[in-house]
N, C-alpha and C positions, 0 to 999 in steps of 0.2 A: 268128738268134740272139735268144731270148728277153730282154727288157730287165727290171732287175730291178725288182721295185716298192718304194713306202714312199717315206720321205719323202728320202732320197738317191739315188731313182732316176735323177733325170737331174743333168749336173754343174752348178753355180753359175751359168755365164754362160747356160745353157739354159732354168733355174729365173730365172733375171732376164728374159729375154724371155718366156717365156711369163706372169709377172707381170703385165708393162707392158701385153701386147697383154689380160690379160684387161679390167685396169681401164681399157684405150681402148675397148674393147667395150661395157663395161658403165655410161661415162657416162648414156646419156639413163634408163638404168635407174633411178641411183644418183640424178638427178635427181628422178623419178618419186617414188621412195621419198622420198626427204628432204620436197617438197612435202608428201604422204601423214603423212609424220610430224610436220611443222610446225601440219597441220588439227589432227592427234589432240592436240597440246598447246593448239589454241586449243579444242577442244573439252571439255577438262582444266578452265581454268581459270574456267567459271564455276561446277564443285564447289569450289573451292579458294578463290573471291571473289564474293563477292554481289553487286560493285558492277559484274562482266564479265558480259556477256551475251551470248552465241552461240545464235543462232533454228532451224540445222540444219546438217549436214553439208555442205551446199550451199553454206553460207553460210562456213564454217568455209573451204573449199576455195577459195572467192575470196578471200577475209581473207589466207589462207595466201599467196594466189598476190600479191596486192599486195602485200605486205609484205614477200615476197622483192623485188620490183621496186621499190622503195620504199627498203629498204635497200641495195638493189644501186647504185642510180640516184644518187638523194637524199644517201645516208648521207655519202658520200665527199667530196661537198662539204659540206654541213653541219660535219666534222669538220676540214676543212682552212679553214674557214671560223674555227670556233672555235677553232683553235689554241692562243692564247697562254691564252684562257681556261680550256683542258684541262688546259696546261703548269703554270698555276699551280694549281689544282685537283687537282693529280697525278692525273688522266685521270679523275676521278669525272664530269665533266663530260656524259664521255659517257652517264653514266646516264642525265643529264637529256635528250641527242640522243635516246636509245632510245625515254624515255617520249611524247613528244614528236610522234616517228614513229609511234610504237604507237595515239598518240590520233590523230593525222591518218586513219590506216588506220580506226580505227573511226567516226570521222565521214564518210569517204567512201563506207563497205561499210553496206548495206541494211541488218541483223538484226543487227548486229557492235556492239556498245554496251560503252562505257565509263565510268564517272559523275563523272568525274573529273582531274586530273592527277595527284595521286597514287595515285590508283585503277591509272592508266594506267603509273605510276613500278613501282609492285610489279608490276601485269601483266604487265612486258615481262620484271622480273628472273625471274620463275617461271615465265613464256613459254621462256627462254631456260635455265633450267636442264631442264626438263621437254625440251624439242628436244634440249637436250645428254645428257642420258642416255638417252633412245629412240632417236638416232644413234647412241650409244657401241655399246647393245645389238642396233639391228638390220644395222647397215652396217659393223662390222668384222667381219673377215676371220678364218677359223682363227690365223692367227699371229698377231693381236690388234691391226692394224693396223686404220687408220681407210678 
């Protein structure tokens, strides 16, 4: 028996597991990408700021990769550290964690310059919008999921 195609070919509980098992699959891929995407926005932003400097792609690629590590690692305490001073700030606080981390990263990476902390304060806000609409664009799904 021929099964039909389109997009109600198979029934709901079939189209949910084949879902799940693709994007279990497709982690270290979706990994991949993101990192990839994260270089090309620090690569972005010294057209976008005079005072960021990124020296090559190379450079862009360890930047990228500390900086996930960095925020993975670091951020969480850093924020549960600062608590009450977020609470009272109504979370803008974390602007200042971001910039913060953002210039840490660029004093530690080789070609990776910053001139600044407010240098570093805007970087990170247009670091993080640029990563967020390059992921919207390259990692959601036909159905518009992320």
């Amino acid at each position: 028996m021929k099964r039909p195609s389109g997009r109600f070919a198979y029934p709901p509980s079939e189209r949910v597991i084949m879902r799940s098992a693709f994007h279990e699959s497709s982690v270290p891929m979706r990994l991949l990408i993101t990192w990839l995407i994260n270089a090309a926005a620090l690569m972005a932003l010294p057209y976008l700021m005079h005072s960021v400097d990124v020296s090559s792609i190379g450079t862009a690629l360890i930047a990228a990769l500390v900086l996930g590590l960095v925020n993975t690692l670091i951020r969480p305490v850093l924020v549960i550290l600062t608590l009450p001073v977020t609470l009272v700030s109504m979370g803008l606080f974390i602007l200042v964690i971001n910039a913060l981390l953002f210039w840490l990263v660029s004093n530690v990476v080789d070609g990776f310059e910053v001139a600044g902390f407010w240098s570093a304060f805007l970087a990170a806000i247009l670091y993080s919008i640029i990563s967020w609409a390059l992921s919207t664009l390259l990692l959601s799904d036909k159905d518009g999921n992320s």
